[in-house]
C-alpha positions as CSV (number, residue, x, y, z in Angstrom):
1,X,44.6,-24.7,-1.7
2,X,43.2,-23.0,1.6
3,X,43.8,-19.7,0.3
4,X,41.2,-21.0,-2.9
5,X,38.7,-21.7,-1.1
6,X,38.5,-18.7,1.2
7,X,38.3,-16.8,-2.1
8,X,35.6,-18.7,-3.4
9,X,33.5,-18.6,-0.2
10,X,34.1,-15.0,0.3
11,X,32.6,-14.6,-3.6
12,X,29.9,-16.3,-2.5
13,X,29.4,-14.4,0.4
14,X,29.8,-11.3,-1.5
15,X,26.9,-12.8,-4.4
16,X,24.3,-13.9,-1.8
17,X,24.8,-10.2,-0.5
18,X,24.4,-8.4,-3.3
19,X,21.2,-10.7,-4.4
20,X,20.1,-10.1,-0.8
21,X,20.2,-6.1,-1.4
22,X,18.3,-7.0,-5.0
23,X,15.4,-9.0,-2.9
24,X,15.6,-6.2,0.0
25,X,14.6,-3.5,-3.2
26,X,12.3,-5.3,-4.7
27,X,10.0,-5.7,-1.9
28,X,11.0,-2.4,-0.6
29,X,8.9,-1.6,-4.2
30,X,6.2,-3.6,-3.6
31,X,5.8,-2.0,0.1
32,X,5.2,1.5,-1.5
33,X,3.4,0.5,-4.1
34,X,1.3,-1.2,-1.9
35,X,0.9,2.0,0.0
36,X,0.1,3.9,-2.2
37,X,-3.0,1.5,-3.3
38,X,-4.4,1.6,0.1
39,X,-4.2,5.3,0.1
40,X,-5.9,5.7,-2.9
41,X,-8.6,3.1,-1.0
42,X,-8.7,5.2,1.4
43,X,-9.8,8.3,-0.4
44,X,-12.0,6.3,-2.4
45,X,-13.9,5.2,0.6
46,X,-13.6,8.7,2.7
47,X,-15.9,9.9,-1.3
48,X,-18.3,7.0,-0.9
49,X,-18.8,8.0,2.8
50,X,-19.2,11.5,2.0
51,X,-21.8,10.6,-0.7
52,X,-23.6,8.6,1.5
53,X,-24.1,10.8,4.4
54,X,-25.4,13.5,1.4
55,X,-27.7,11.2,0.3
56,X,-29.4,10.4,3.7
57,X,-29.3,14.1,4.6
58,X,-30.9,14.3,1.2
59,X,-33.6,11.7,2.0
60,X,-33.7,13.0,5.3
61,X,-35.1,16.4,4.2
62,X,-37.3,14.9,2.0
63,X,-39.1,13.1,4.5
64,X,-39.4,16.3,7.0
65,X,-39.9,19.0,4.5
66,X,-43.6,18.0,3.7
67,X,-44.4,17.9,7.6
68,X,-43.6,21.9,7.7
69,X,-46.0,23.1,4.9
């Protein structure tokens, strides 16, 4: 009888592992996914900047150009 339920507590052991390693993976996904969306943010706001700073330089110019004619 003692031997049974070693077994079974050892299976259950060895299930709640392998769901563990299943849980571990999934959010292991989610992490890089997650990752990889800020990155993209990232460029996205490094453009915007860019843009911006173009388009004061721009406005910038415009202002001081007519002073020099």
């Amino acid at each position: 009888m003692a031997d049974e339920q070693v077994v079974k507590l050892l299976e259950e052991i060895r299930d709640l592992q392998k769901l563990h390693v299943e849980n571990y993976k999934d959010a292991l996904k989610n992490q890089q996914e997650s990752i990889a969306i800020q990155k993209s943010a990232l460029r996205r706001s490094r453009i915007v900047q860019l843009v911006g700073v173009i388009f004061l330089l721009g406005i910038l110019a415009l202002l001081w150009l007519p002073r020099f004619r």
